[in-house]
C-alpha positions as CSV (number, residue, x, y, z in Angstrom):
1,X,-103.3,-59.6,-29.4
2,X,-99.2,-58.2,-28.5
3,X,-98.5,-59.0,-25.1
4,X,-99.8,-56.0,-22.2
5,X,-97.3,-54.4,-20.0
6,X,-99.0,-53.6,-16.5
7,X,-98.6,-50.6,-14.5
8,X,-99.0,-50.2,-11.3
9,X,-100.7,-46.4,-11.2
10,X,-104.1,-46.5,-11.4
11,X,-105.7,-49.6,-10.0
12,X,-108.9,-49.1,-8.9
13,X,-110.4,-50.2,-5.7
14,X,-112.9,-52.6,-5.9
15,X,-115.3,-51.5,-2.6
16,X,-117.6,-49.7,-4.5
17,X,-118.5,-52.2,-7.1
18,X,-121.5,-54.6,-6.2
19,X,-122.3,-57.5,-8.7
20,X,-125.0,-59.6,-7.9
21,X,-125.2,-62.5,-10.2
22,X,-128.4,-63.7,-10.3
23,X,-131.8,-61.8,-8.7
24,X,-134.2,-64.4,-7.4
25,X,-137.1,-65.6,-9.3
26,X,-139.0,-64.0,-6.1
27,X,-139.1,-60.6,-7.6
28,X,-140.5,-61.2,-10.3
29,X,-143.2,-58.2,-11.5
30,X,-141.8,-55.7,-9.2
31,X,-140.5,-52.5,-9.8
32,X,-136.0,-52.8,-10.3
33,X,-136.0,-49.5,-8.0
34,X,-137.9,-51.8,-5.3
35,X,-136.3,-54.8,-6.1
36,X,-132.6,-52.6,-5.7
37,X,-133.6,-51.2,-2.3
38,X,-134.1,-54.6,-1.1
39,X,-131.0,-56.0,-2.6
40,X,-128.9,-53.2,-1.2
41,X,-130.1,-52.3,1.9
42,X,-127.1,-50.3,2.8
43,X,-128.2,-47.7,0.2
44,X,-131.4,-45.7,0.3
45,X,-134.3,-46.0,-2.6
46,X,-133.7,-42.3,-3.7
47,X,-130.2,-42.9,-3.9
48,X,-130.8,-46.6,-6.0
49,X,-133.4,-44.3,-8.0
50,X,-130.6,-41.4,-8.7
51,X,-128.0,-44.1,-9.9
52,X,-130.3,-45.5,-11.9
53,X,-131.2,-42.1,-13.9
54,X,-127.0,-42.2,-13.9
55,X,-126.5,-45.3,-15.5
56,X,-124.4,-46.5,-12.8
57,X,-126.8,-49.7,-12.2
58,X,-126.6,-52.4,-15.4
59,X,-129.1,-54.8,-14.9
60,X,-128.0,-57.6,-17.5
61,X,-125.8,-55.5,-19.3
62,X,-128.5,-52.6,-19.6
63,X,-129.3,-49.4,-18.5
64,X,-133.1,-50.0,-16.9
65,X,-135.4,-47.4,-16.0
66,X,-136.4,-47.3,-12.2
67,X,-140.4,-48.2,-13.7
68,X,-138.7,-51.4,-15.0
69,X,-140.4,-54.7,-14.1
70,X,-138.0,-57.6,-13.2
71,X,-138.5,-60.8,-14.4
72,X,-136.3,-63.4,-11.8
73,X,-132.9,-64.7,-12.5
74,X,-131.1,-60.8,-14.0
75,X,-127.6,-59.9,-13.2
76,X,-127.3,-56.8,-11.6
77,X,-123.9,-54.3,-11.4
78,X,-123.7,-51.6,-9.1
79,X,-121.1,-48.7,-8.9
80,X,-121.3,-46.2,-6.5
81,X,-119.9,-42.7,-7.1
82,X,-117.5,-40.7,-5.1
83,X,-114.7,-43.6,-4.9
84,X,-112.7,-46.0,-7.7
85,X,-115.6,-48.6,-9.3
86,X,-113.8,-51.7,-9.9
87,X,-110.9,-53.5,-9.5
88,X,-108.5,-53.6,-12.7
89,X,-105.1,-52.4,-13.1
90,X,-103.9,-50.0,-16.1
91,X,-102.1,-52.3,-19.0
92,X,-101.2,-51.0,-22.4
93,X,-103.2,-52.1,-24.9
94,X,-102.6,-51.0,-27.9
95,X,-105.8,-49.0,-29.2
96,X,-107.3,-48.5,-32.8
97,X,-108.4,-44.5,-31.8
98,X,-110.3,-42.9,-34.4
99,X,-111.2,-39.7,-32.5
100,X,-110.3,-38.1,-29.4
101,X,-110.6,-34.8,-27.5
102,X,-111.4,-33.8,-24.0
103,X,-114.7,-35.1,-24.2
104,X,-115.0,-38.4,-26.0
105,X,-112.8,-41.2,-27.0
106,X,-114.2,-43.3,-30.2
107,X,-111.9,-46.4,-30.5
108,X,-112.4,-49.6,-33.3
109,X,-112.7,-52.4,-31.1
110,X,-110.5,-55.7,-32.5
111,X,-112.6,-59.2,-32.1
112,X,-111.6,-60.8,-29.0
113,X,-110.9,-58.0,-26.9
114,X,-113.2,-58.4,-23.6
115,X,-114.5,-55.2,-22.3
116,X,-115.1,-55.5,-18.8
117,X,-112.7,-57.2,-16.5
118,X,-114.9,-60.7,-15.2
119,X,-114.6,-64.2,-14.0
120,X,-112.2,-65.8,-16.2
121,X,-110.8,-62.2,-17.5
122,X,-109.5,-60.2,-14.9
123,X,-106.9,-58.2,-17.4
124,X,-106.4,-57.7,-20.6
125,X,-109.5,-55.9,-21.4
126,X,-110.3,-52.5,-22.7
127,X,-111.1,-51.4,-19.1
128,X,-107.4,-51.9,-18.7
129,X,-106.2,-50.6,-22.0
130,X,-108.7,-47.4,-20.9
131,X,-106.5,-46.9,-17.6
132,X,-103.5,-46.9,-19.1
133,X,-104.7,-44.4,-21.9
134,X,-105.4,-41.8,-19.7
135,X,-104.8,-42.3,-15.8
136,X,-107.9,-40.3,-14.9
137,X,-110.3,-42.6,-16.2
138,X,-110.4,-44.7,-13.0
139,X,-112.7,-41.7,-11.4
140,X,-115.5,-43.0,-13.6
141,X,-117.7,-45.5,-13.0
142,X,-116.9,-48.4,-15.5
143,X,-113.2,-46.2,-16.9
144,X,-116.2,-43.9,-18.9
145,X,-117.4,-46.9,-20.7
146,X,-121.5,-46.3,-21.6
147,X,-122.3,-49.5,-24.0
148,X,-120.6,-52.8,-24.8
149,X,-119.6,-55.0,-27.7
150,X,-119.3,-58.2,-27.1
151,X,-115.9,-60.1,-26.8
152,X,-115.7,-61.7,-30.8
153,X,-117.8,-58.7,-32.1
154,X,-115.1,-55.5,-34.1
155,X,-116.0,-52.0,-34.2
156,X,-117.0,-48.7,-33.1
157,X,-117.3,-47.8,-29.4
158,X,-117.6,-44.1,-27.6
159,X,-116.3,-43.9,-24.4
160,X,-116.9,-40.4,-22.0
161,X,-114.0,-38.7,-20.5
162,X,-115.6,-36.9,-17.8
163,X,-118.5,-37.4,-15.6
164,X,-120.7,-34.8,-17.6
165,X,-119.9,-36.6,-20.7
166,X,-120.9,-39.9,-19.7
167,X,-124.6,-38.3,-18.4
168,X,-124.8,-37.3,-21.8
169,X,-124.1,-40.3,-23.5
170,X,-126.4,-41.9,-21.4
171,X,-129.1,-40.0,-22.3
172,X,-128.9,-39.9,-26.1
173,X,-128.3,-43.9,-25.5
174,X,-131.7,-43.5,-23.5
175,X,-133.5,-41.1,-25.8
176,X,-131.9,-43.6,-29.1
177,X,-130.4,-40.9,-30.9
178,X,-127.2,-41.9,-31.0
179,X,-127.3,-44.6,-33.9
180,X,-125.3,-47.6,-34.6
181,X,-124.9,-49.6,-37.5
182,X,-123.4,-53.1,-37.7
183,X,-122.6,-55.6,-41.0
184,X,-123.3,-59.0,-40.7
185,X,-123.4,-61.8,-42.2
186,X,-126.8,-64.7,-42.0
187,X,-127.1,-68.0,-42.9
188,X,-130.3,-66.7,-45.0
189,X,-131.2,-65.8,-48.5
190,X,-132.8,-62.5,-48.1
191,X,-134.5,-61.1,-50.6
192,X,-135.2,-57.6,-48.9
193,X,-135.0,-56.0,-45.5
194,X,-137.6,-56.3,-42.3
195,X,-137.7,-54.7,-39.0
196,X,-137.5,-57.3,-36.5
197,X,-139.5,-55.8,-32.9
198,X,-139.6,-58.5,-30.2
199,X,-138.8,-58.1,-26.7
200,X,-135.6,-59.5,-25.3
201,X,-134.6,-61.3,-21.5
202,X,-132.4,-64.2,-20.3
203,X,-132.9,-67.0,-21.1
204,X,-135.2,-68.9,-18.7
205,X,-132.7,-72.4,-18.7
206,X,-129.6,-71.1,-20.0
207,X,-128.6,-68.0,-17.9
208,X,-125.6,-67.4,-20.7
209,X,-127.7,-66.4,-23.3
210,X,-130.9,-64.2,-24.1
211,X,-133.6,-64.8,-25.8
212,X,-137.0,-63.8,-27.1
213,X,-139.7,-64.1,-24.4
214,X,-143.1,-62.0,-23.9
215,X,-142.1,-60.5,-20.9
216,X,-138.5,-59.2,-21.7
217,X,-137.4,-55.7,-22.6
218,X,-138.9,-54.4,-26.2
219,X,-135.7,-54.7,-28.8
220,X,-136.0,-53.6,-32.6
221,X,-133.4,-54.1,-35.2
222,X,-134.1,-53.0,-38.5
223,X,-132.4,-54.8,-41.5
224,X,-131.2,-53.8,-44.7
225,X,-129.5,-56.6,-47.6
226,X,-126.3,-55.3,-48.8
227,X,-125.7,-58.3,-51.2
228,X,-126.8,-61.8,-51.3
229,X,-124.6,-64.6,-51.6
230,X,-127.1,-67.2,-52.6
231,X,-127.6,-69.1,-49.0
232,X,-125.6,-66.0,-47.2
233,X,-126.7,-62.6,-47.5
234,X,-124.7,-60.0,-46.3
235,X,-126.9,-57.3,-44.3
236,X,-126.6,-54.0,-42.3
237,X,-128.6,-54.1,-39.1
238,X,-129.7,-50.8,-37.1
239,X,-130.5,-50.5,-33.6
240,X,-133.4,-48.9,-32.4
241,X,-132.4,-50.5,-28.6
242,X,-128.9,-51.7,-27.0
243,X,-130.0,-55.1,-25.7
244,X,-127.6,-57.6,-25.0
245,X,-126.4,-60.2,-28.2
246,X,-129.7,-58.3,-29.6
247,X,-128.9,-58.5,-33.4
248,X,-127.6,-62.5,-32.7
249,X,-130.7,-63.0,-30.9
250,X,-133.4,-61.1,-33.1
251,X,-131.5,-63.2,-36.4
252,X,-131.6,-66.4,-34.7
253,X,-135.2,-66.0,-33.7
254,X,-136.2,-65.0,-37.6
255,X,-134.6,-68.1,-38.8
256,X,-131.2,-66.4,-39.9
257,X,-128.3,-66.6,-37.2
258,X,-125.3,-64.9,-37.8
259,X,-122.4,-67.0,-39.2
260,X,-120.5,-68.7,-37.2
261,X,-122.1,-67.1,-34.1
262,X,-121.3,-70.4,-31.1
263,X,-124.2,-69.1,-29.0
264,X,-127.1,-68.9,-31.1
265,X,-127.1,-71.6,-34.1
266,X,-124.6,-70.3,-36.4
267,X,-121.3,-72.1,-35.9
268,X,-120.3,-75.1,-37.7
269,X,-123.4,-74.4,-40.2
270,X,-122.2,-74.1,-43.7
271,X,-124.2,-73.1,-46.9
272,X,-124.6,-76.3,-49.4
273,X,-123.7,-76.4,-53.1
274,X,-120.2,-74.2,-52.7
275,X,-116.5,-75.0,-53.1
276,X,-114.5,-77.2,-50.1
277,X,-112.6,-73.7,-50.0
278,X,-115.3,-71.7,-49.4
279,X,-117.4,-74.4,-47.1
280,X,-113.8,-74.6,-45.0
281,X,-113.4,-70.7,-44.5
282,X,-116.5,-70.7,-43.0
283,X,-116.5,-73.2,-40.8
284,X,-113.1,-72.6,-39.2
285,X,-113.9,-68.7,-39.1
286,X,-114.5,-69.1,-35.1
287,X,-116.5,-66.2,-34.0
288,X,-119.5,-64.3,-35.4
289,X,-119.3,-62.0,-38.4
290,X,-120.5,-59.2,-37.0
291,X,-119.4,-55.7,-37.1
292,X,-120.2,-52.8,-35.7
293,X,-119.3,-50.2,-38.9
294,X,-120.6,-47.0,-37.9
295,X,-121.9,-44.6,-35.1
296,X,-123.6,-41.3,-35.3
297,X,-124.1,-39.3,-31.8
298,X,-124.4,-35.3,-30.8
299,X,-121.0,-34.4,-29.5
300,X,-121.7,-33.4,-26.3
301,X,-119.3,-30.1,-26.0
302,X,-120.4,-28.8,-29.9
303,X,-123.7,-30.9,-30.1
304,X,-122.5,-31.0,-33.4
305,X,-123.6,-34.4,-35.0
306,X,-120.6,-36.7,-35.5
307,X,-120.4,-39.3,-37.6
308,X,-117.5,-42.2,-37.3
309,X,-117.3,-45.6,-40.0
310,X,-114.7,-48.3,-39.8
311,X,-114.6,-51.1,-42.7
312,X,-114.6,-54.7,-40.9
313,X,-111.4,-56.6,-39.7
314,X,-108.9,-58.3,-42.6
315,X,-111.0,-61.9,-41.4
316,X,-114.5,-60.3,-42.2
317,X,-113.3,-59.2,-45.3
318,X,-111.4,-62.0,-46.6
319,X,-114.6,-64.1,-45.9
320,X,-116.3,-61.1,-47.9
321,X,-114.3,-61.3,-50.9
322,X,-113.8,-65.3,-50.9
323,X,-117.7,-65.0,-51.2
324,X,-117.6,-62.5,-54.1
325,X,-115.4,-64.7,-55.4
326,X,-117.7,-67.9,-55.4
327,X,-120.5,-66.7,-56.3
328,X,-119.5,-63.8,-59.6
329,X,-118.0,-67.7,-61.3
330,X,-121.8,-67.5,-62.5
331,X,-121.5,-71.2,-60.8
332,X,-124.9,-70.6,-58.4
């Protein structure tokens, strides 16, 4: 990524942004609107309860319903209307827009782009590349940002523009009718596509990474083979939820984690029986080949339906084509 240039306007107070990082295994089985009141004392439960039907309470990563059990050991992020939400100064950032208006912002995301300033990242994100965009954005909680990607994943993103907007996208993110498609590729020969519906939490020993576990938040992907590659098959995976690392978690837990994905089993695996080439490229990719392609929502202005697709990155596709190469030799 170019080198940022930081300006000073727009940066954003961090006093009303609360991050907790871990909730005690204590609460377990009770209610997150209980759990927040005791947490945050300084706020009242209908105000916790409002924020929550706001999205302005992520409890690891997600939007939870107030009904929501905890299970012990969540992070929890808290922004409070009425004043700036976090800290983070406006940089530009060059961004790959694909639509914009008064309303929405729909950008293609690179690999390796952060979204949220953090530990170990306090610029260079698209937070910062938001405030720079368009000053304004610091009056939202989170710059208008209403889901993630995460740091070595490309694509499509929407981002709200006003406070109204971001309700809205919230909702259909809520009610799942805003749809999202990514392409991946698994260390798996596929013969055809399955729905994969198990619940997703963290981890119970590694806080870092989620997992599949009886008593985490229901998660379905459904997955469709695009082309198989004889021990890689390329596939396009759709959303029914928006947990976190869901599609690298569901694939792992199947037995077919992404490629060259460092959290969940699919880095430094390479598929036998192809050329040095080939075995190398995949190797040294360094990230996950996942991308998020396409995203279908109700403008909230028109309610027309939009519709936005972005092919994958020049490293995705190289891999892609170094794959149609290999295997149309009639070698496998």
């Amino acid at each position: 990524m170019a080198p940022s240039r930081t300006r000073v306007t727009g940066v954003v107070s961090v006093d009303s942004f609360h991050r907790l990082d871990r909730i005690p295994d204590e609460y377990a089985g009770r209610r997150v609107d209980k759990v927040l009141a005791v947490l945050f004392p300084q706020y009242s439960r209908s105000t916790l309860q409002l924020w929550l039907k706001q999205g302005r309470i992520l409890i690891d990563d997600d939007i939870p319903s107030q009904k929501d059990k905890i299970h012990g050991g969540e992070s929890v992020e808290l922004s409070a209307p009425g004043t700036p939400v976090v800290e983070a100064a406006a940089e530009d950032i060059p961004l790959d827009v694909q639509f914009c208006d008064e309303h929405i912002l729909v950008i293609n995301k690179p690999a390796g782009l952060v979204v949220h300033p953090g530990a170990g990242n306090p610029r260079g994100t698209l937070m910062n590349a938001l405030l720079f965009f368009d000053p304004d954005a610091y009056r939202l909680a989170r710059a208008g940002i209403v889901h993630r990607l995460d740091k070595d994943t490309s694509g499509l993103m929407v981002i709200a523009r006003c406070e109204r907007v971001r309700l809205d996208l919230i909702e259909q993110l809520a009610a799942r009718t805003m749809q999202r498609n990514y392409q991946a590729l698994l260390h798996a020969d596929l013969i055809s596509g399955r729905k994969v519906d198990e619940p997703i939490g963290r981890h119970p020993r590694n806080r870092r990474i989620m997992a599949v576990r009886s008593d985490g938040k229901q998660a379905a992907t459904h997955v469709r083979v695009l082309r198989r590659f004889g021990p890689v098959t390329l596939v396009r995976c759709t959303l029914e939820s928006g947990r976190t690392h869901q599609i690298r978690v569901h694939m792992s837990f199947i037995g077919f984690p992404v490629v060259g994905d460092p959290l969940y089993g699919g880095a430094g695996r390479v598929p036998p029986d192809v050329s040095t080439a080939l075995r190398d490229r995949i190797r040294n990719f360094g990230r996950q080949v996942l991308h998020a392609e396409s995203l279908s929502l109700r403008h909230p202005s028109t309610r027309e339906i939009l519709t936005f697709s972005v092919g994958p990155p020049d490293d995705f596709a190289a891999l892609h084509q170094a794959l149609v190469r290999e295997f149309s030799r009639g070698n496998h």
